[in-house]
DRENPA-3360 file (N, C-alpha, C; in nm, 2 decimals, always signed):
BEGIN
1 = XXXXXXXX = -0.71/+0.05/+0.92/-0.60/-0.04/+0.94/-0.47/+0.04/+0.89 ~ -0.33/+0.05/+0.95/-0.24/+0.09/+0.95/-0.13/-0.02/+0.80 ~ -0.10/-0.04/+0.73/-0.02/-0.11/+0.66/+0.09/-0.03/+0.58 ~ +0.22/-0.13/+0.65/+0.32/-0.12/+0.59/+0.37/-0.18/+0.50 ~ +0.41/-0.07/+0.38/+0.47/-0.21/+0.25/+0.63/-0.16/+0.24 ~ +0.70/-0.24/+0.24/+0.90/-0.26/+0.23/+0.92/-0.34/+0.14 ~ +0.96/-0.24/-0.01/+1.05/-0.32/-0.09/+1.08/-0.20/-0.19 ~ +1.10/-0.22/-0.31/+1.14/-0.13/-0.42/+1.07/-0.05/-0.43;
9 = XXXXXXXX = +1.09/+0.06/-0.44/+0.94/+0.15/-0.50/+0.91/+0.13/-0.57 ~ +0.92/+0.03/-0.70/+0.82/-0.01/-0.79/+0.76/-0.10/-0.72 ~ +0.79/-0.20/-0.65/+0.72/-0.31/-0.56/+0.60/-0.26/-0.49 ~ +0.65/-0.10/-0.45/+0.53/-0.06/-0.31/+0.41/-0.01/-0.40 ~ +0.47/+0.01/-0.50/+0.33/+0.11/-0.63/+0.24/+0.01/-0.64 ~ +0.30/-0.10/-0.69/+0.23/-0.19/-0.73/+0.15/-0.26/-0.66 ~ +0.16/-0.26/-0.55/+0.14/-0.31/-0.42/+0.00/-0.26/-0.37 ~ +0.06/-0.10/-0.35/-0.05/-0.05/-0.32/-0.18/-0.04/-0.40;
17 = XXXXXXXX = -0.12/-0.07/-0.60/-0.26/-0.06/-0.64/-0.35/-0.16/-0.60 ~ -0.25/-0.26/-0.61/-0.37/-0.40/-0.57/-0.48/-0.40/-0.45 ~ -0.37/-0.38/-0.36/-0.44/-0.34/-0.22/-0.59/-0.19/-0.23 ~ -0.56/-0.15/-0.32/-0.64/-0.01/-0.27/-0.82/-0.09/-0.39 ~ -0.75/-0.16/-0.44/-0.92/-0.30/-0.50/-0.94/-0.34/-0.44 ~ -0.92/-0.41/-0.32/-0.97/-0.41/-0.19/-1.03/-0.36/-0.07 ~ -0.95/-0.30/-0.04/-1.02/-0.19/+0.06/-1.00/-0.03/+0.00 ~ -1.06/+0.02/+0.10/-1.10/+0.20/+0.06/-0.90/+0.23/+0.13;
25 = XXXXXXXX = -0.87/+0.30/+0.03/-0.72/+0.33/+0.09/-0.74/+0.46/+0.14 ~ -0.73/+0.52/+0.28/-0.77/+0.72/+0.29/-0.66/+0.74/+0.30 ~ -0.55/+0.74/+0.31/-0.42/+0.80/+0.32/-0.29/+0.70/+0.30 ~ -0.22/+0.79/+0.18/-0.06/+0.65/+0.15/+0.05/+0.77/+0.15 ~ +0.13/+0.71/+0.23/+0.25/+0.82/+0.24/+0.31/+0.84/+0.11 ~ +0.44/+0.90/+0.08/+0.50/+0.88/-0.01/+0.63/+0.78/+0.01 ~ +0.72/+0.76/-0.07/+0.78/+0.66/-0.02/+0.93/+0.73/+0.06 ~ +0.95/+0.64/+0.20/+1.06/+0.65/+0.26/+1.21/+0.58/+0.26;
33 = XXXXXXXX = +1.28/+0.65/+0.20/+1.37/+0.54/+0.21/+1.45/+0.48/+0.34 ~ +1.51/+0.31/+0.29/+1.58/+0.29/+0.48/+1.71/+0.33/+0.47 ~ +1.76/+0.30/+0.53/+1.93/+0.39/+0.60/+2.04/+0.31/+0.52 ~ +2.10/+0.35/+0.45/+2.19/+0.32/+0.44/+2.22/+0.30/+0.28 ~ +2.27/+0.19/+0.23/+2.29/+0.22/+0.10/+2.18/+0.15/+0.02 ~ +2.05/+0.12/+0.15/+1.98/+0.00/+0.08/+1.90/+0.06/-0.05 ~ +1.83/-0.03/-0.13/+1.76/+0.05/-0.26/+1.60/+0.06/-0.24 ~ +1.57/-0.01/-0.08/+1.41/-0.03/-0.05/+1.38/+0.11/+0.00;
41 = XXXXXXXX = +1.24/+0.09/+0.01/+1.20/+0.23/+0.09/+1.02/+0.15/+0.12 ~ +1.01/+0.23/+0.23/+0.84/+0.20/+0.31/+0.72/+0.30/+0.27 ~ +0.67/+0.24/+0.25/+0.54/+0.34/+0.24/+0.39/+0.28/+0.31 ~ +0.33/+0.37/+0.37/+0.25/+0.37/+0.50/+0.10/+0.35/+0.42 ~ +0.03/+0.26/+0.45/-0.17/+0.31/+0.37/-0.20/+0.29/+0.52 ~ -0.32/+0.42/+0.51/-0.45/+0.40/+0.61/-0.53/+0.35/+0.52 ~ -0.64/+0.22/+0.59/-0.68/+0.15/+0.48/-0.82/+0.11/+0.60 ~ -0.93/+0.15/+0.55/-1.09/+0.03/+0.60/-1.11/-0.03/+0.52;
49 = XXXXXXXX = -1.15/-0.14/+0.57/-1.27/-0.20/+0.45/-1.38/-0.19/+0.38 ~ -1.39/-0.21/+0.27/-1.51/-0.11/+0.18/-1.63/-0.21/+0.17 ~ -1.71/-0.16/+0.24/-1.85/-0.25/+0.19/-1.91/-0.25/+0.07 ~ -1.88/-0.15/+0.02/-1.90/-0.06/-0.16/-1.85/-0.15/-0.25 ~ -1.80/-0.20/-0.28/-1.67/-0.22/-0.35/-1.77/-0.37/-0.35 ~ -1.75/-0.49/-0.46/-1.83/-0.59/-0.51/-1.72/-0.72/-0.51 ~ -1.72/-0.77/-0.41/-1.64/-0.89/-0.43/-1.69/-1.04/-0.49 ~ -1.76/-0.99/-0.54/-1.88/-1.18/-0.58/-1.76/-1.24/-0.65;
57 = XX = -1.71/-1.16/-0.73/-1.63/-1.24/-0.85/-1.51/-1.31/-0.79 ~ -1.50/-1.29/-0.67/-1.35/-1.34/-0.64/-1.35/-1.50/-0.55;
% end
């Protein structure tokens, strides 16, 4: 799965940790920033889902 996250770079950190306790994360860009004077920036996960990984508790 291709996923994009847009917001603060503390927002995308955070973001991504949650996400990567989910699925298997194999590749997260670094962060990009957008044009102009904004303060966000994007950052990219390649992401499958992990069969490994123990969801009972949720």
């Amino acid at each position: 799965m291709k996923i994009r996250l847009h917001g603060t770079a503390d927002e995308c950190t955070v973001a991504a940790a949650v996400i990567a306790r989910a699925l298997d994360v194999v590749a997260q860009s670094g962060p990009y920033p957008d044009r102009g004077s904004s303060r966000l920036v994007r950052v990219y996960l390649d992401a499958r889902l992990n069969t490994t990984k123990d969801h009972s508790d949720e």
